[in-house]
N, C-alpha and C positions, 0 to 999 in steps of 0.2 A: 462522502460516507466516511465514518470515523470505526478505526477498528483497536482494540485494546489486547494485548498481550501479554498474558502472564504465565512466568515460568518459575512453578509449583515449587518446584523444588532446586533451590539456591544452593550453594554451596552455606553449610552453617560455619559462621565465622569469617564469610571474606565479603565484607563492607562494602568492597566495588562491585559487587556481580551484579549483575542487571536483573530487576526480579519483574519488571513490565518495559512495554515498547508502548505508545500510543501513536499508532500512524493515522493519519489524513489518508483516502484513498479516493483517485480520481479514476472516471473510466468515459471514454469520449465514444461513443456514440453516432457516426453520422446516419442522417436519414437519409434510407435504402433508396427514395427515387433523387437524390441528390449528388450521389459519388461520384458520378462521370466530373463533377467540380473538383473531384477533391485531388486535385493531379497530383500530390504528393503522397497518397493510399499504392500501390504496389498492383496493378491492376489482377495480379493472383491472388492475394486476399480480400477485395473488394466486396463481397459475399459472405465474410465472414465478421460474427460480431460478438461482442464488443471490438472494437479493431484494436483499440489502444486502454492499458490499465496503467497507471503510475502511481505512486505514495510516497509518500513525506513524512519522515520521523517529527512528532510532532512535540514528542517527548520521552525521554528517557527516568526511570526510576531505578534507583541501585538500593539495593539489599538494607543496607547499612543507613537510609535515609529518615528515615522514619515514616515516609509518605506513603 
C-alpha cells in the first residue's frame, strides 16, 4: 500500500524543507488458523491483528524542488 504526505505549510523561503514523504506501507497478516507455526509471533499477541506494519521512504520532495 502506498501512502503520500504532505506538509501544507513549508517554511516560505527554505528550499530544503520537506514539503511530501512518499512511503511504501507493508502490513503482514498471518492467517488466524495458522499461528501456532509462526514461533516467532509472541504467544501474547498472537490474536491480535495486523501483527506487523512497516514502511519505506520511498521518496522525499523538498520545498525548493520544483516537483
Amino acid at each position: 500500500m502506498g501512502c503520500t504526505v504532505r506538509y501544507p505549510n513549508p517554511r516560505p523561503g527554505e528550499t530544503d524543507d520537506i514539503s511530501e514523504v512518499k512511503l511504501l506501507m507493508y502490513v503482514f497478516y498471518p492467517d488466524k488458523n495458522k499461528t501456532d507455526r509462526c514461533y516467532w509471533i509472541p504467544q501474547e499477541t498472537k490474536n491480535q491483528y495486523p501483527w506487523c506494519v512497516a514502511w519505506s521512504v520511498d521518496e522525499l520532495v523538498r520545498q525548493g524542488s520544483g516537483q
